[in-house]
C-alpha positions in Angstrom: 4.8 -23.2 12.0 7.7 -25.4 10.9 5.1 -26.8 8.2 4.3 -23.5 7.0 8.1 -22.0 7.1 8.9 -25.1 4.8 5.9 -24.5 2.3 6.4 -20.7 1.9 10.3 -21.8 1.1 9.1 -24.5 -1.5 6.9 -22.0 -3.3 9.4 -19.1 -3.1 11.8 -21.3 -4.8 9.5 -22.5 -7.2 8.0 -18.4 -7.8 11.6 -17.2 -8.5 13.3 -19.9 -10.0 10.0 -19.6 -13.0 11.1 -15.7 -12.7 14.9 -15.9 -13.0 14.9 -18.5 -15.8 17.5 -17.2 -18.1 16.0 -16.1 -21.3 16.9 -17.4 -24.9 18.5 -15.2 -27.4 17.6 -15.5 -30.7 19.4 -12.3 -31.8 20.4 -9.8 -28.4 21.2 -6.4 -29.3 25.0 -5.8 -27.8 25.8 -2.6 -25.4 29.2 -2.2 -24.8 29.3 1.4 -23.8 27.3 4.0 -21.7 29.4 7.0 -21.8 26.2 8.5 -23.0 23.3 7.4 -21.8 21.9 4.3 -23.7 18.4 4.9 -24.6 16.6 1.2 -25.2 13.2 2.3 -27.5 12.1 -0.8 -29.0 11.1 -4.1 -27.3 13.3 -7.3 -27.5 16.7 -8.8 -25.6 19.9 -6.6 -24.5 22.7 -7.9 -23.6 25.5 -6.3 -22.0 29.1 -7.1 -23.9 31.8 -5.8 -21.2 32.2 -3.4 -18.3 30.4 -0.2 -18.5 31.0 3.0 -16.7 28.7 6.1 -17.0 30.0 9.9 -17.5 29.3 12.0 -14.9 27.7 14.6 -18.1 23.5 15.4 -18.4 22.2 12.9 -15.4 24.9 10.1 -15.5 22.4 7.2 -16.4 23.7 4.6 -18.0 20.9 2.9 -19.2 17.5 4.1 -19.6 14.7 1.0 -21.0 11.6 3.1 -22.4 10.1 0.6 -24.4 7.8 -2.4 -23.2 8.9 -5.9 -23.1 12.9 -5.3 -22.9 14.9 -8.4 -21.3 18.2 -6.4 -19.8 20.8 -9.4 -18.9 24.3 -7.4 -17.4 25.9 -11.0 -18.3 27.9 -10.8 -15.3 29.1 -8.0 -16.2 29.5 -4.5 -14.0 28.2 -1.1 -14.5 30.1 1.3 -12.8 28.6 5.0 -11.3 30.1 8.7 -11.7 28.2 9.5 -8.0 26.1 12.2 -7.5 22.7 12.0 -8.7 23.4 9.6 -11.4 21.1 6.1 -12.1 22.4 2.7 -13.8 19.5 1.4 -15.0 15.9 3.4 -15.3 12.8 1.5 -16.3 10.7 4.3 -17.2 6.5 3.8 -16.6 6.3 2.5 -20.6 8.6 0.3 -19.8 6.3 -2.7 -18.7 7.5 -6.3 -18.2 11.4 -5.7 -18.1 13.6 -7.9 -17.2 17.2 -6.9 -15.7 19.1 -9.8 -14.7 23.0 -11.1 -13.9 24.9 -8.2 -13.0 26.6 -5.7 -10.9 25.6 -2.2 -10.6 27.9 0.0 -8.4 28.5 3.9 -7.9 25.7 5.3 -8.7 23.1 8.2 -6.6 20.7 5.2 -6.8 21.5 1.9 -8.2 18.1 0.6 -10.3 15.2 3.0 -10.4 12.0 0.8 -11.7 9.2 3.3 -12.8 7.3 0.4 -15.1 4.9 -1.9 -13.9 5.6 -5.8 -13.9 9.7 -6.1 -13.7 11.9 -8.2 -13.1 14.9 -7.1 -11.3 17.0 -10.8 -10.2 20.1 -11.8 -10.0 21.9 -8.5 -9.4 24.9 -7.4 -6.9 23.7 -3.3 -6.2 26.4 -1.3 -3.9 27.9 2.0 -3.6 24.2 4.2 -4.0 24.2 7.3 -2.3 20.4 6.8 -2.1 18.7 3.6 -2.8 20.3 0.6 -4.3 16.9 -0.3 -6.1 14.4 2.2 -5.8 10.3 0.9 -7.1 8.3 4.2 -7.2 5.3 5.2 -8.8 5.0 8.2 -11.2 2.4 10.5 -10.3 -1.0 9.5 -11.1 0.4 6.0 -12.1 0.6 3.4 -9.5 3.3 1.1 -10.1 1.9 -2.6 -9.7 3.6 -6.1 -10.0 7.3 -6.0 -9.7 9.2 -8.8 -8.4 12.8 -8.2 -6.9 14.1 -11.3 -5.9 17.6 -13.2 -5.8 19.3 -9.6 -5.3 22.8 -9.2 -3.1 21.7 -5.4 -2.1 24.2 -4.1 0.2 26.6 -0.6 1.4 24.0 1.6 0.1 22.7 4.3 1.9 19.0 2.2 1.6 19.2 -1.2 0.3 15.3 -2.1 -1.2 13.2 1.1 -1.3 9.7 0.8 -1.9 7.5 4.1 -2.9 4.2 4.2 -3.4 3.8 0.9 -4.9 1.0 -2.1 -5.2 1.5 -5.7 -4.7 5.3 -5.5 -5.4 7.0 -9.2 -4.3 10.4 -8.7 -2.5 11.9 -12.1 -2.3 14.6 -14.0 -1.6 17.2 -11.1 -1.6 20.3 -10.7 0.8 19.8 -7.4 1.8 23.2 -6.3 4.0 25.2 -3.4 5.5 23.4 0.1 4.5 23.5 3.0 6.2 19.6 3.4 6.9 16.8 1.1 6.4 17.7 -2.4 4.4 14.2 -3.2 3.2 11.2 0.1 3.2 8.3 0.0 2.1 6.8 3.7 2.7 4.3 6.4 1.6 1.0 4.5 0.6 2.8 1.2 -0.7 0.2 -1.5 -0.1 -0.5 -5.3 -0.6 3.3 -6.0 -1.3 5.0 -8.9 0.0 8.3 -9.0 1.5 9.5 -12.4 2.5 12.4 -15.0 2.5 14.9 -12.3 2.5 18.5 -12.1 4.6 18.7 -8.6 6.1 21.4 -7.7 8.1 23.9 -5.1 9.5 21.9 -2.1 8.2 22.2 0.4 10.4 18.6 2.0 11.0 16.0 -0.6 10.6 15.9 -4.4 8.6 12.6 -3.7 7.3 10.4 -0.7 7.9 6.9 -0.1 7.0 5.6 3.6 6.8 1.6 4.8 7.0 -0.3 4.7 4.6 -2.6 7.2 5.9 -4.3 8.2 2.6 -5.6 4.5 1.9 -8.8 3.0 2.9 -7.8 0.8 5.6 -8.8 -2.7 3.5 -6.4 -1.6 0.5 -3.3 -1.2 3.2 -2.2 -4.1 4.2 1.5 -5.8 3.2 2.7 -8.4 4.4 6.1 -9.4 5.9 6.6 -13.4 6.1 9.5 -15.4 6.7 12.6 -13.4 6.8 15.8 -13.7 9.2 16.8 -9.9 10.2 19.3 -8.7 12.4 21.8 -6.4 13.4 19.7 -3.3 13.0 18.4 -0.9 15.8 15.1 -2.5 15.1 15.0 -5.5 13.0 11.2 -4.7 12.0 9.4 -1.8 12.8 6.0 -0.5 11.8 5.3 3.1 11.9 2.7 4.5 13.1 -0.5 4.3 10.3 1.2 1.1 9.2 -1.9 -0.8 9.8 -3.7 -3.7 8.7 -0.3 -5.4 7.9 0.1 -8.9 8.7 4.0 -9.9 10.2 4.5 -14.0 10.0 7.2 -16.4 10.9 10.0 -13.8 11.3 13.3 -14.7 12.9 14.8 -11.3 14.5 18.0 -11.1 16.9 21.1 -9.1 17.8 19.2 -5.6 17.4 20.7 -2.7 19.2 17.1 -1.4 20.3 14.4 -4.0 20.2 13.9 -6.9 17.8 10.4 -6.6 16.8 8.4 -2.7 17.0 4.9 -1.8 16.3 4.5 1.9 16.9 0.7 1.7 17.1 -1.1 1.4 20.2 -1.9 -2.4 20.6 -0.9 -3.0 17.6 -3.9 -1.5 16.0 -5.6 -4.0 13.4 -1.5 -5.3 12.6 -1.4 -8.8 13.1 2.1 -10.5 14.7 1.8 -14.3 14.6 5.1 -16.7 15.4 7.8 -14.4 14.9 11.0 -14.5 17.0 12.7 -12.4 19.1 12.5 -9.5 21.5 8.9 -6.8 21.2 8.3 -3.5 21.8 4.7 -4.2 23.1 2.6 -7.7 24.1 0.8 -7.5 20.5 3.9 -8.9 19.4 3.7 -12.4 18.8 
């Protein structure tokens, strides 16, 4: 197990580290204000030039990215929320292969909303969401594929990571810490997503929660959840019930206010627990 901990850490490092490369600039287009929203149409690099803050007028986003191929770098620089129902960054379903790195985003109703398949949302410190800090959701009729979210500080949210209906999505290496419900969910039908080498602790309901996915064939459910440290929670790692065919590795759970590790399907069902750590709900657990 030691073995296999240290190879899934060599290739996470290798995965993001290719991901997160910062990208060259030949000629970035500048943003230096968001008091209306800015609306990014054509492909190519953005880069942010100071402090933004959004106006609470229309639906407070500040940035919306609705063309294809748009690399987003906050240049550690923060974008600051009006509340409410308001987004700072939207990656509309057009919007394939973003890239929004090196930045705060604080304030907001939800922090990032990705709506476009194969992102890259790295290097980013997300707080202060009323919802979700970074939201991955698939529009209607459009399944959402192919995001990676790694290398993310996600914390005092009301969720930290939220994962809707989504397929094969890659959430790793974030520090996911102090929200007010779940710190990492994957729920409705999201399927064959990977959720591993993340820090998650201090959120109040659970570290990482998987819902059913009821409305899948049971081969096209399964995620899986490998090699993260979680506590702090009520339940460091809970699946619900329907959550099946979803493989739990090499987890290191403690410190939870309920139980450690939770599977609420009867023996498990066809959810496979192998060398995790810490207290269980049922013997299934490994």
């Amino acid at each position: 197990m030691r073995r296999r901990s240290w190879l899934l850490a060599l290739a996470l490092a290798a995965l993001v580290s290719a991901w997160a490369a910062p990208p060259l600039y030949a000629a970035a287009n500048l943003i230096t204000s968001c008091t209306k929203t800015v609306q990014i149409t054509s492909p190519g690099a953005y880069l942010i030039g100071n402090d933004l803050r959004a106006s609470s007028a229309g639906f407070g986003i500040c940035i919306m990215i609705l063309a294809p191929d748009v690399v987003l770098d906050l240049n550690g620089h923060t974008i600051r929320g009006p509340g409410g129902f308001s987004e700072g960054i939207t990656i509309a379903l057009a919007a394939t292969n973003a890239r929004v790195v090196n930045g705060s985003i604080t304030g907001f109703g939800t922090g990032l909303v990705d709506g476009g398949s194969r992102a890259l949302l790295s290097g980013l410190d997300v707080s202060g969401s009323k919802g979700a800090g970074i939201e991955v959701v698939s529009i209607p009729n459009h399944v959402l594929s192919d995001t990676v979210v790694a290398r993310n500080h996600v914390h005092d949210n009301d969720v930290g990571i939220l994962l809707l209906d989504v397929l094969r999505v890659q959430v790793l290496a974030n520090t996911v810490t102090d929200n007010g419900g779940d710190g990492i969910a994957l729920v409705l039908t999201s399927a064959q997503n990977q959720v591993a080498g993340n820090t998650v602790q201090g959120n109040r309901r659970h570290g990482i929660f998987v819902g059913a996915g009821t409305s899948l064939p049971l081969h096209e459910r399964g995620n899986r959840i490998e090699g993260n440290t979680v506590s702090g929670s009520q339940e460091a790692i809970d699946l619900a019930p329907g959550a099946v065919q979803t493989t739990v590795v090499g987890n290191a759970a403690s410190g939870d206010s309920s139980v450690d590790l939770a599977d609420d399907n009867p023996g498990c069902d066809a959810n496979r627990w192998v060398g995790n750590r810490g207290s269980v709900s049922q013997p299934c657990i490994h």
